[in-house]
N, C-alpha and C positions, 0 to 999 in steps of 0.2 A: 707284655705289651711291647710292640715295636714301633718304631717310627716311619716315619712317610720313607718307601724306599727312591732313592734319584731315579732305579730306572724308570720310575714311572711317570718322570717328565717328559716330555716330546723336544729332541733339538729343534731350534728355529733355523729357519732357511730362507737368506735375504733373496730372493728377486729382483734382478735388474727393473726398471723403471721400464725400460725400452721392451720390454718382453710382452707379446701380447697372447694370451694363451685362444686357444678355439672353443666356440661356443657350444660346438660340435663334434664330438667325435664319432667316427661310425669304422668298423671291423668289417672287413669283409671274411670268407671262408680263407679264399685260399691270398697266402703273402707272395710276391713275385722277388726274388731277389736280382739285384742289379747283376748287370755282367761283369767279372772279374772281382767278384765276391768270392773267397773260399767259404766254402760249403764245409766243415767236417761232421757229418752224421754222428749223432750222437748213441752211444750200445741199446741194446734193449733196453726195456722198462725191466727195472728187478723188481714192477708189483708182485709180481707172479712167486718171486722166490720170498717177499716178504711173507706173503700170504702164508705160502708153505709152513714158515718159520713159527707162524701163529695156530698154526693146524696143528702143529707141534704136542704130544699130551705133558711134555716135561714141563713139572712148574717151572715159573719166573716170574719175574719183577720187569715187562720190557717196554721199553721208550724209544718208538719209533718217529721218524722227523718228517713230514709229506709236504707236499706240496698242497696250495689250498683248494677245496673242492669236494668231490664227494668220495673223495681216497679214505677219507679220516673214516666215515661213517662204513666204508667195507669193509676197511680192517679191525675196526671195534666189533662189527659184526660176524665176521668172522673167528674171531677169540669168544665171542658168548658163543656162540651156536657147538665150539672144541667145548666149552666149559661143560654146557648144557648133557654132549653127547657123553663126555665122561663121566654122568652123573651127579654134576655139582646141584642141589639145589639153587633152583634160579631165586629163591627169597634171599640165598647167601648173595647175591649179586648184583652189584650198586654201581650204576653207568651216571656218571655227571657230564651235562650236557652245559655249551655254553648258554641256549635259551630254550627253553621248552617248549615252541611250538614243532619241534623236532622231533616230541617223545613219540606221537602216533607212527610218524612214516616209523621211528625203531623198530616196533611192536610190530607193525604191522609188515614189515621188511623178515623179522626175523621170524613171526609164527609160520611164512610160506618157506624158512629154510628148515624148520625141523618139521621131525615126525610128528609130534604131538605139537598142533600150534597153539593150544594153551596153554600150553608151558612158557609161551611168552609175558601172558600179564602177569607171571609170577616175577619178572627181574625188576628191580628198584630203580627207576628213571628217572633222576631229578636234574635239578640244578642247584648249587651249592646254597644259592638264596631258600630254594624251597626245603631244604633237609634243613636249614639252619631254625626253620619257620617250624617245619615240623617237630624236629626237637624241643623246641621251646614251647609247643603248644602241650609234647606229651611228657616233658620232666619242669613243667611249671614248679610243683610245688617245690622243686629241688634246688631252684632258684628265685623264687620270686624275692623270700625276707632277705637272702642275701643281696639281690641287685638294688634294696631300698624300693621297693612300690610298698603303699597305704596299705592295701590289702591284699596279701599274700594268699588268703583264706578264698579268695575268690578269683573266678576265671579270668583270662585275659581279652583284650575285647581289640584285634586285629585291623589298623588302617589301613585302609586303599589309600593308592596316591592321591586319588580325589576325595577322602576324607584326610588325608592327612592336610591336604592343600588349605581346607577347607579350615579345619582347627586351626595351623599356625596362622590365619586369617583372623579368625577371634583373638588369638592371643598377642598378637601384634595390630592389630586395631587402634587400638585406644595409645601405643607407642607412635605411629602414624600420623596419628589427631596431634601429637603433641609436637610435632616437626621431625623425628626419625627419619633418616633419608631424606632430608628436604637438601635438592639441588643435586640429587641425584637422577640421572637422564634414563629412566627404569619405569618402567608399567608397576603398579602394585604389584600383581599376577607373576612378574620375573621375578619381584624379590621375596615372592612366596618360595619360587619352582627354589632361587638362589640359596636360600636358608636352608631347604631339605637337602639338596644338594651338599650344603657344608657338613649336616649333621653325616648324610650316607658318604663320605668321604672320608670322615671319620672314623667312621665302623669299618670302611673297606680295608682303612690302612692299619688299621687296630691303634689308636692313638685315644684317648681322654677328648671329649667334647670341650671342656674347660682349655684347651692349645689352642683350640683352632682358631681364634680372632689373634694372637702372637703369630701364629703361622704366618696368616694372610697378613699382617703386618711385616714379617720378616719376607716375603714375598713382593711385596709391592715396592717400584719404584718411582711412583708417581708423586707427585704434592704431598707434603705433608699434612695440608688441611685434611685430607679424605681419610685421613687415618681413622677418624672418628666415626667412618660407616663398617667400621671390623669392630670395634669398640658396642658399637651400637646392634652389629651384625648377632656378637657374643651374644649379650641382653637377651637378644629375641630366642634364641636356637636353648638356651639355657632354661629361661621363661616353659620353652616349648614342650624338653624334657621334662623337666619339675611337675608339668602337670600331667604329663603319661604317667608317671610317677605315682601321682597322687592319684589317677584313674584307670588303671591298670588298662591302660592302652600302649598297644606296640605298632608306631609304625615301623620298615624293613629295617632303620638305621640301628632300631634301638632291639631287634631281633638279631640282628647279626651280632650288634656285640654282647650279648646274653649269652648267647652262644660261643665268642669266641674266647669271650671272657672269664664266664663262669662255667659253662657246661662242660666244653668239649674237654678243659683240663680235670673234671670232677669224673667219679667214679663210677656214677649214674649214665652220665654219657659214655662211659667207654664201655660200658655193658650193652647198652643199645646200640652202640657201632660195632659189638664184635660178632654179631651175625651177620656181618658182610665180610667174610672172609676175600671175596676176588671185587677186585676194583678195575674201573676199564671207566677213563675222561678222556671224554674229545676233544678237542679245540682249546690245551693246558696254557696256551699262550694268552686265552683271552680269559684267562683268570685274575682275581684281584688277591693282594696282600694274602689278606686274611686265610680265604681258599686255598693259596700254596702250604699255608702254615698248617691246615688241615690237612692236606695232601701228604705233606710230608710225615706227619704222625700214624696217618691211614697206610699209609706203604708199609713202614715198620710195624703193623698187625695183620696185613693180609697175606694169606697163603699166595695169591699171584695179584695181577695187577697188571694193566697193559695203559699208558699212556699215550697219546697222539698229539704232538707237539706240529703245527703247521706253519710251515716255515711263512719268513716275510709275512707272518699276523699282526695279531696287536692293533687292531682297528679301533677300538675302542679305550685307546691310553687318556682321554679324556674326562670316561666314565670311571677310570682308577685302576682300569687294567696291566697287568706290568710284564711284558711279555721277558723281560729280560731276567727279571726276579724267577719267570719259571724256567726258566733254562739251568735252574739249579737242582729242581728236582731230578734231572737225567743221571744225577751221579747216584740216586739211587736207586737205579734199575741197572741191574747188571749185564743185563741184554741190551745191546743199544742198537738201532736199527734206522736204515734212511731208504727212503720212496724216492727214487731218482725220474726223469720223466724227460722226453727233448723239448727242444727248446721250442716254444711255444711263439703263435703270432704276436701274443702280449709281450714275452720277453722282450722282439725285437722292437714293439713301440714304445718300451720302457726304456729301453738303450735309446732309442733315438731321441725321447722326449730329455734325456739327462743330458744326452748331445746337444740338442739343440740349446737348453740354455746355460750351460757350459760355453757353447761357442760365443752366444751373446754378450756373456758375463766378461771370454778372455780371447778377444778378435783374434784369430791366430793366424785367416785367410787358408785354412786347412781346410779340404773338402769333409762334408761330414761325414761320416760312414754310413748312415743312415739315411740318407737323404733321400734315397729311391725307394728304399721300403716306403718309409714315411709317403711317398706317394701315391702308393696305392692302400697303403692302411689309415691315412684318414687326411680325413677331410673337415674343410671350416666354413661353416654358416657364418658371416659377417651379418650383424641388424643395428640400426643404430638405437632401439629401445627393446625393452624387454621382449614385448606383445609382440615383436616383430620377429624375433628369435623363435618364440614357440609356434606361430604362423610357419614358419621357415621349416621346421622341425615335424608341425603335422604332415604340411605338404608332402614331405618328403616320405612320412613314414605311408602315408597313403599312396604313393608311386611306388614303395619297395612291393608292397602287398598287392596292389594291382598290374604289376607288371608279372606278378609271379617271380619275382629272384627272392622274397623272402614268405613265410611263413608267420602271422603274428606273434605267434607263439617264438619266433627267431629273432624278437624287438624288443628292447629294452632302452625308459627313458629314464636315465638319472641325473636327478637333481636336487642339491641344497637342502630343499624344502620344497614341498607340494601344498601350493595355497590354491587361494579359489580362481583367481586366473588360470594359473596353468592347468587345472584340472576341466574348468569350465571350457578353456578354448580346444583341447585334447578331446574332451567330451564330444564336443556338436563337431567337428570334424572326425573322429574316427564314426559316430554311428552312423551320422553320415553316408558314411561309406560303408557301413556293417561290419564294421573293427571291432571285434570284440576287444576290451581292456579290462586291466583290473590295475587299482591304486593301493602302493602298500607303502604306509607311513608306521615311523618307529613311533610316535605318539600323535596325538589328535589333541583340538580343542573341539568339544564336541559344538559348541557355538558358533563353529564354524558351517555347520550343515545346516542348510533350508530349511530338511525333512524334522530336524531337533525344534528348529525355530518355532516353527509353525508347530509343532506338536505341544510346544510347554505353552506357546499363545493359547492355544484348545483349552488345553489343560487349566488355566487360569479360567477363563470364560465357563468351562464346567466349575467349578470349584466355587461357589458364592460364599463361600467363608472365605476365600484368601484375599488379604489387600493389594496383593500385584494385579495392577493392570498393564497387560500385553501393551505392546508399541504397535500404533497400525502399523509398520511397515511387517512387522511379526505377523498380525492378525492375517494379511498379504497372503506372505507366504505359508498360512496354515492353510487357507482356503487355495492357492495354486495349487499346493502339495495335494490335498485331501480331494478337490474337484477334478486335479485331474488339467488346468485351464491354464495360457499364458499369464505372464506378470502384468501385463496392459489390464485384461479383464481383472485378475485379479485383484489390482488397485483400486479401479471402477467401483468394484465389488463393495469390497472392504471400507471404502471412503462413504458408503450408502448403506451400510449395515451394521458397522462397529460405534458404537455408545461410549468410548472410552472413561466418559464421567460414571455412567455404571456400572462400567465393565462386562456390558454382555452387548451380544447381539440383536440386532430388530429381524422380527418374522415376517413374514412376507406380506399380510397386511398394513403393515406399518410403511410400506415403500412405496416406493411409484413405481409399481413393475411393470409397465408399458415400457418407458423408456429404459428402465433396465433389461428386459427381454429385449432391447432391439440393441443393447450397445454389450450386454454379458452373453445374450443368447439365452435364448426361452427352454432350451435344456440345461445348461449351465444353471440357470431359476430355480428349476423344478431338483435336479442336485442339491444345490443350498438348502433351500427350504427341508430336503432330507436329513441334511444336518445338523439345520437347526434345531428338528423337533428331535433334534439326538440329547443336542449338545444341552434340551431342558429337561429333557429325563435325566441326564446326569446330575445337572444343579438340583432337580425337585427330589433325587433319590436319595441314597443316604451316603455318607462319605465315604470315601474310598482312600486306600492309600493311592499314591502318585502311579507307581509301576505299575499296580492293578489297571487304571483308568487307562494306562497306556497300552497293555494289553489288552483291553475293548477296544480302545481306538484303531489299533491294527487291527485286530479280528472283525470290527462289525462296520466298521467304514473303510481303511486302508486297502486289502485286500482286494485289489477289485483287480480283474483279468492282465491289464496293459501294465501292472505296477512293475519298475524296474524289481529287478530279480535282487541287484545288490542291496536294495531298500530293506529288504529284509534281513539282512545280515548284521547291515546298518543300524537298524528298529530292536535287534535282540541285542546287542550290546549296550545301546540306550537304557531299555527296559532292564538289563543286567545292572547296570551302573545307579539308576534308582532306587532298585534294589536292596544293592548293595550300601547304598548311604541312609536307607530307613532300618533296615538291621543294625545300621551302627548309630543309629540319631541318640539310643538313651543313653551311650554312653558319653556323646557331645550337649548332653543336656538340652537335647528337641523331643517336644512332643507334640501330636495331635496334629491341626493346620502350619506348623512352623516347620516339618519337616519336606512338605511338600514342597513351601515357599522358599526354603533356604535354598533346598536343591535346587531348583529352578533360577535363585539368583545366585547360587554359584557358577551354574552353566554360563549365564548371562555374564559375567564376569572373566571369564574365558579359563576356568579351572581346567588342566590337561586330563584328558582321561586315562584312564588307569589301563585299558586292553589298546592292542591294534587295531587301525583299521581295515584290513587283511590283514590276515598274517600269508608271508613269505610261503610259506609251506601249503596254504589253502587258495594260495592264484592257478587260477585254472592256467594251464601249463599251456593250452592252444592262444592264449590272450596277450596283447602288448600288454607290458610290465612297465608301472608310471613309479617309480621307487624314490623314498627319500627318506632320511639321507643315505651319504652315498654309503656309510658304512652297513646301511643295509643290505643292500644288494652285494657288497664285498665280503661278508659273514656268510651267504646263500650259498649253497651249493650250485645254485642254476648260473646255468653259464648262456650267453648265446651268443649268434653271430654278429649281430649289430646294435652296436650301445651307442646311444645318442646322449651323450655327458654337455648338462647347460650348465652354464651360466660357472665354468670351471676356475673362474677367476675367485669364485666366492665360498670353495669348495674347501 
């Protein structure tokens, strides 16, 4: 077991007061450099001679150091395809990726470099999370009586983030009711996300769950009253375990250190890692603790092994990442190798932004060196409110596109977080204009979307065993979403149709459809009425699970010609997420109408979900890019010409 490593802190960096950063930033192609600039050209790219090196059939152990982008992913690719061609089998051959929505482009990259492209879903694609997942699921028995669960005899039962969210919610309940956290400035829902958070911090850094309220006490420098929410922090995270414990549930915390703990050093696991002879990680810098310490035992049994170290990484030192802890593994590769590249537009906004507030910080009356780049490489949106900023921001992306200087596909917006504002006002301005976009967030509340809203309202309304009744403002937007109609009509609707004492809807009899026909529209009528007599064949038929009812709802009413295309994408992760919380309800002790309702009032409660809302890799590549956070789009290989960075004060 080791402890928290320091480099895994981030230095803090004061800020002058006076410094006013831009709300805005935009790249053009080409940087102008001022006159009486020495220019020294920097040598060729030695991509080309790396590559060679990797072409190479002589084993090695090699750690090469790239710049960030999609360098990383050619030259991994490059070393399988040498692997491949000299006959390695590809089941000996285990690529650790920092996140996995990466593993198709691999596959699919590398079946058009070889001869035979099945020979690609034979190579082992994961991420250090997912192999830790998978070993635990296939050497259970080997660990289960040692790590202390009830029942060893029996299988393991796997939480989603949104079931895990979900149990520490029951288990710290009745601690809540009792004053826990009282005066503390936190949503419930944070100090759900907070606690998982403490435990997967834990497992990252390989430390005892039993530290971690000492930690965050020997951490804090604030009041000593608040000591008493790490105290109390313990209680709950403890509570948490205890009962995966006793119900053979594993969410990722308590899989990684099964793994890191019991497996990987046992005998059973080193037999199932030793048919990976060649090893080949991308992105080693955006590894945690644990993962290096794999890493490093993996190296001393593989025949080769190609590492990709990208330099200035480490994006993620929040999530536990330690970029400087891997910069240790390089002494075990005896080849050591560097991707050198010139110097980039970025470079020189990077210089100038350290110049500029450098200068602010220590007035020297020095010209800045930068100052003319800086002119033409970017520019500042001033708003004095948010809504005025992302106004400023569409405007502009819709003049690059209709003047023709840029390409959608050449626009990128990042910022903080992507909430319903900034997506909403981005929205009715880019279509607008027939902008295509696509929103890619590192997690979601799913309670955030219309289309969820108004689907779990349905869902109630069909459901006459469940005691949740829908909020009109829900019932709204199920009937916007599903007819098809603005929110005006839509309220109309809703305020002359929804029973909220019953919980169901009145049919068109029951109404005064005159003046509804003249104030919703006599097809809009004639729509409802369709789903009315939907939504009583559902209540009079016989019960269904949640996800099931949601896949009729898409398939026999949603579907219809004009529906946004994203809705569907959006609808299968829904119905995924359902899913996935009724396969797991027996082992949270739901059964029958309670798993439906639970689900339903987790979403309500604004449980994160567990997939992306795009993922990075699945943005159609011709569409502005709406990204948050920023570390997502800086983890991406997509690069483009003009990034619009909001709101960079909070960033």
């Amino acid at each position: 077991m080791r402890p928290l490593r320091g480099g895994s802190l981030p230095r803090v960096v004061r800020l002058p007061q006076v410094v006013r950063l831009p709300q805005v930033v935009r790249l053009p192609q080409v940087v102008r450099l001022p006159l009486g600039v020495a220019v020294v050209e920097s040598p060729a790219s030695p991509l080309a001679d790396v590559i060679l090196r990797l072409q190479d059939p002589e084993p090695s152990r090699i750690w090469v150091e790239s710049p960030q982008g999609a360098i990383a992913r050619q030259l991994i690719l490059t070393r399988l395809r040498t692997w491949i061609q000299q006959g390695v089998p590809p089941r000996q051959i285990l690529v650790l990726l920092p996140q996995l929505d990466r593993r198709e482009q691999y596959r699919s990259s590398l079946a058009s470099e070889l001869d035979d492209p099945s020979l690609a879903a034979g190579v082992g694609i994961q991420t250090y999370y997912g192999l830790a997942s998978s070993a635990v699921r296939l050497l259970w028995p080997d660990v289960a009586a040692a790590a202390g669960f009830q029942r060893p005899l029996d299988p393991p039962v796997f939480l989603t983030y949104e079931t895990a969210q979900y149990l520490m919610s029951q288990m710290i309940g009745p601690l809540l009711a009792e004053g826990y956290f009282e005066g503390l400035a936190m949503r419930p829902q944070r100090v759900l996300s907070q606690l998982l958070d403490n435990l997967n911090k834990a497992a990252v850094n390989g430390y005892a769950i039993e530290q971690v309220g000492q930690r965050l006490k020997a951490a804090w420098s604030g009041d000593r009253e608040s000591l008493r929410f790490f105290d109390q922090a313990q209680e709950c995270i403890e509570r948490f375990r205890s009962h995966c414990l006793q119900h053979n549930l594993l969410d990722i915390s308590l899989a990684i250190d099964l793994f890191h703990r019991f497996l990987r050093p046992g005998d059973a696991c080193a037999a199932y890692l030793s048919h990976f002879s060649h090893l080949a990680v991308e992105g080693v810098e955006e590894s945690v603790p644990v993962a290096q310490d794999f890493l490093a035992r993996q190296l001393q049994e593989s025949s080769e092994a190609l590492l990709v170290y990208r330099r200035h990484g480490g994006f993620r030192v929040f999530l536990g990442v330690d970029p400087l802890g891997a910069l240790r593994l390089r002494d075990d590769c005896p080849q050591q190798l560097s991707v050198e590249t010139p110097l980039a537009p970025v470079d020189h906004l990077a210089e100038h932004i350290i110049s500029d507030l450098d200068d602010l910080s220590h007035d020297t009356g020095n010209e800045r060196p930068y100052a003319a780049v800086a002119a033409t490489t970017v520019r500042s949106i001033a708003a004095r409110h948010r809504g005025g900023m992302i106004d400023a921001v569409s405007a502009q992306v819709v003049e690059l596109v209709a003047s023709g200087e840029a390409e959608p596909g050449e626009i990128a917006i990042v910022a903080p977080y992507a909430d319903g504002v900034l997506r909403f006002v981005l929205q009715q301005a880019l279509r607008e204009h027939e902008i295509p976009f696509a929103v890619v967030r590192r997690f979601e509340s799913l309670r955030e979307e219309p289309l969820v809203r108004g689907a779990l309202a349905l869902a109630a309304l069909a459901h006459a065993e469940w005691t949740l009744r829908p909020h009109p403002w829900d019932v709204a937007e199920g009937l916007a979403e599903v007819l098809g109609i603005d929110a005006v009509r839509a309220a109309i609707l809703g305020r002359a149709v929804y029973d909220r004492g019953q919980g169901q809807l009145r049919g068109l009899a029951d109404l005064a459809q005159e003046d509804l026909d003249e104030r919703v529209g006599a097809d809009n009528m004639r729509a409802y009425d369709g789903l009315w007599q939907w939504l009583q064949r559902m209540r009079e038929g016989a019960t269904m699970p949640l996800d099931h009812f949601l896949r009729r709802l898409f398939g026999e009413i949603l579907s219809r010609p004009d529906l946004d295309p994203t809705y569907g994408t959006l609808f299968a992760r829904f119905i995924a997420s359902a899913e996935a919380f009724r396969k797991t309800a027996p082992a949270l002790s739901l059964q029958g109408r309670q798993v439906g309702e639970r689900y339903a009032q987790m979403v309500a409660e604004g449980v994160v979900a567990a997939a992306y809302e795009t993922p990075m890799s699945q943005a159609v590549s011709e569409a502005v890019l709406v990204v948050a956070p920023v570390t997502t789009y800086l983890l991406d290989e997509r690069q483009v010409r003009f990034q619009f960075w909001l709101d960079v004060g909070s960033i």
